[in-house]
C-alpha positions as CSV (number, residue, x, y, z in Angstrom):
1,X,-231.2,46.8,-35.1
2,X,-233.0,46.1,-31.7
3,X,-232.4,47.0,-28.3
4,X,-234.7,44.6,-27.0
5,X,-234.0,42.2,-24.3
6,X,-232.5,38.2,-25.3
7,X,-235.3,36.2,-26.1
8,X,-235.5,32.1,-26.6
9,X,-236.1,31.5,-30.3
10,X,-235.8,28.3,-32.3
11,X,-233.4,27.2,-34.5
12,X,-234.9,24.4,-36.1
13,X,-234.6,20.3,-35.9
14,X,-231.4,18.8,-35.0
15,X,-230.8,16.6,-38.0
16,X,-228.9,14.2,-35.5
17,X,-231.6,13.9,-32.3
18,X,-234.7,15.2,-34.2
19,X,-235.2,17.7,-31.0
20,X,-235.7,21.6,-31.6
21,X,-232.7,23.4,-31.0
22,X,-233.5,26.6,-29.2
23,X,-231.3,29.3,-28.9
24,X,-231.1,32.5,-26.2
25,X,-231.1,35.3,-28.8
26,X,-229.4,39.0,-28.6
27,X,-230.5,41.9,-31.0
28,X,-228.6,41.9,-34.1
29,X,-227.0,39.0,-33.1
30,X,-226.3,35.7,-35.6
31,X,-228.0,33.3,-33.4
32,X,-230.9,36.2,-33.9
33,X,-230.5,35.8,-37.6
34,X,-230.6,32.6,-37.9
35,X,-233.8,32.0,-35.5
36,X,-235.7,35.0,-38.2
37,X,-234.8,32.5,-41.3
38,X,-236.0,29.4,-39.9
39,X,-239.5,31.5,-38.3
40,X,-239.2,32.5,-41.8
41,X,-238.6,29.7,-43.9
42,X,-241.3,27.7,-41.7
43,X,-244.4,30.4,-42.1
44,X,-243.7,30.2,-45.8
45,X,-244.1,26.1,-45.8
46,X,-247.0,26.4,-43.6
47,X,-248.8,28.9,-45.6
48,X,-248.3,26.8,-48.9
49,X,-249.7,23.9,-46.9
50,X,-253.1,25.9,-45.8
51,X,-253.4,27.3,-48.7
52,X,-253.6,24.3,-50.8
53,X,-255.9,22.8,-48.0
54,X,-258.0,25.6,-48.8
55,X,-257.7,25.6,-52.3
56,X,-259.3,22.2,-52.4
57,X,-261.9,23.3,-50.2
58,X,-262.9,19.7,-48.8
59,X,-261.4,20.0,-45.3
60,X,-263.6,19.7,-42.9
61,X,-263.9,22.4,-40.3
62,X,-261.9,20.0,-37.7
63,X,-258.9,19.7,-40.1
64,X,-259.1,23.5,-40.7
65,X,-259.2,24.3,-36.6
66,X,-256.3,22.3,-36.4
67,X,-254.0,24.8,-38.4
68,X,-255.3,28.0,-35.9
69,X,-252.2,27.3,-33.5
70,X,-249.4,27.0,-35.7
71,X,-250.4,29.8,-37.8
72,X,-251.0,32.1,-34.7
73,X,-247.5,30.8,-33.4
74,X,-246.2,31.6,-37.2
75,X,-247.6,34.7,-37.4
76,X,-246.6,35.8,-34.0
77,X,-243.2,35.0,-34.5
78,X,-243.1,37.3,-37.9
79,X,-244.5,40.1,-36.2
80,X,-242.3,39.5,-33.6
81,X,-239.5,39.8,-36.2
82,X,-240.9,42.9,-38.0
83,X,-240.9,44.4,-34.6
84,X,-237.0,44.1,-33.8
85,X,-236.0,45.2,-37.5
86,X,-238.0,48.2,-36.7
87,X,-236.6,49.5,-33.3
């Protein structure tokens, strides 16, 4: 597992306010688990949404620019993940 430092990480939506519940984190931790399965779980949905905006191939080059955040963010956050499982 990781001996990195406690990070912030994101748990999801609280059903109840509809506000992001963040989390501090600790290496190997279940709070840590549960923050890699939501990261998880929401790089999946947001690469079955580009995809199929792709797919189509009719978005025009502002829709498309407007995915280049969240997919960086996603993307970070699975490296980010890959990273911990392997120190």
């Amino acid at each position: 597992m990781s001996t990195s430092t406690p990070r912030l990480r994101s748990l999801g939506l609280d059903p109840d306010t509809g506000k992001e519940a963040l989390a501090v984190t600790h290496p190997g931790g279940r709070l840590e688990e549960l923050a890699d399965v939501h990261a998880l779980k929401a790089a999946a949905v947001l690469v079955t949404v580009v995809g199929a905006v792709l797919e189509v191939g009719k978005a025009p080059d502002a829709e498309l620019a407007a995915f280049v955040t969240p997919l960086h963010a996603a993307l970070e956050e699975c490296v980010g993940i890959m990273a911990a499982d392997r120190e």
